[in-house]
C-alpha positions in Angstrom: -6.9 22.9 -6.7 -5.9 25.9 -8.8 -5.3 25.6 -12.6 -5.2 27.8 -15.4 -8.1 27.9 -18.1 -7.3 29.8 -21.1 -4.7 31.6 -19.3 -7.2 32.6 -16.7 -7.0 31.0 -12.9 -9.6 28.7 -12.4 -10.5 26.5 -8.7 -11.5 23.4 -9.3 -12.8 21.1 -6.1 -11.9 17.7 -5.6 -8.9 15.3 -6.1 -8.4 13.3 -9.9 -10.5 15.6 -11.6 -10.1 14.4 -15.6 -10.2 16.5 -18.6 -13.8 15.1 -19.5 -15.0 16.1 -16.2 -13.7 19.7 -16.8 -15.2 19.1 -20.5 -18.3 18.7 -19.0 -18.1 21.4 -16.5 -17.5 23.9 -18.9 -19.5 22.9 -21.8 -16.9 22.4 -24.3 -17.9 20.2 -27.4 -17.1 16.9 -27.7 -16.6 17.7 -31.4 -14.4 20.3 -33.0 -12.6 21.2 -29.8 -9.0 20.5 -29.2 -7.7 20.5 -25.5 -3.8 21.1 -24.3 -2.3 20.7 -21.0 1.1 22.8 -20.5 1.9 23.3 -24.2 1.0 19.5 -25.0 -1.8 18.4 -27.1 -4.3 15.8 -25.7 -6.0 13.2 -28.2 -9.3 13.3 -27.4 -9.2 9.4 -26.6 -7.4 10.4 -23.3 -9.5 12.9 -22.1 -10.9 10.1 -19.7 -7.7 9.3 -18.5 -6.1 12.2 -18.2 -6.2 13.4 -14.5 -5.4 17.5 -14.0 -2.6 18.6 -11.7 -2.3 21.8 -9.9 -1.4 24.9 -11.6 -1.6 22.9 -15.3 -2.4 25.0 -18.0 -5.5 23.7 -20.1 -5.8 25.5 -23.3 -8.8 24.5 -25.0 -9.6 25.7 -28.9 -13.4 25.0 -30.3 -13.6 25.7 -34.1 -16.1 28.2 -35.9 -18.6 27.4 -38.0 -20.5 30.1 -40.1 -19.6 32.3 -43.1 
């Protein structure tokens, strides 16, 4: 299944992938990272739940720390 990650195409293999699968595969923090599916912000509760459809676009923002 195709989807986009940060506006870039991304395969992913395998059927009911979930957002904290694809948090997982990509490393992103459990804290201080925000995740949104086609233009829709997902709490972070329903990450678990949340099962990725072809072509979806997952935009996911981590803050920066330092000074």
């Amino acid at each position: 299944m195709t989807i986009f990650y940060n506006n870039e195409p991304m395969e992913l293999q395998g059927e009911n992938i979930t957002l904290t699968q694809l948090a997982e595969k990509k490393n992103i923090p459990s804290q201080g990272a925000a995740i949104a599916i086609n233009d829709k912000l997902i709490k972070k509760d329903l990450w678990g739940v949340t099962i990725l459809k072809p072509l979806d676009r997952v935009v996911v923002i981590t803050a920066a720390f330092g000074g």
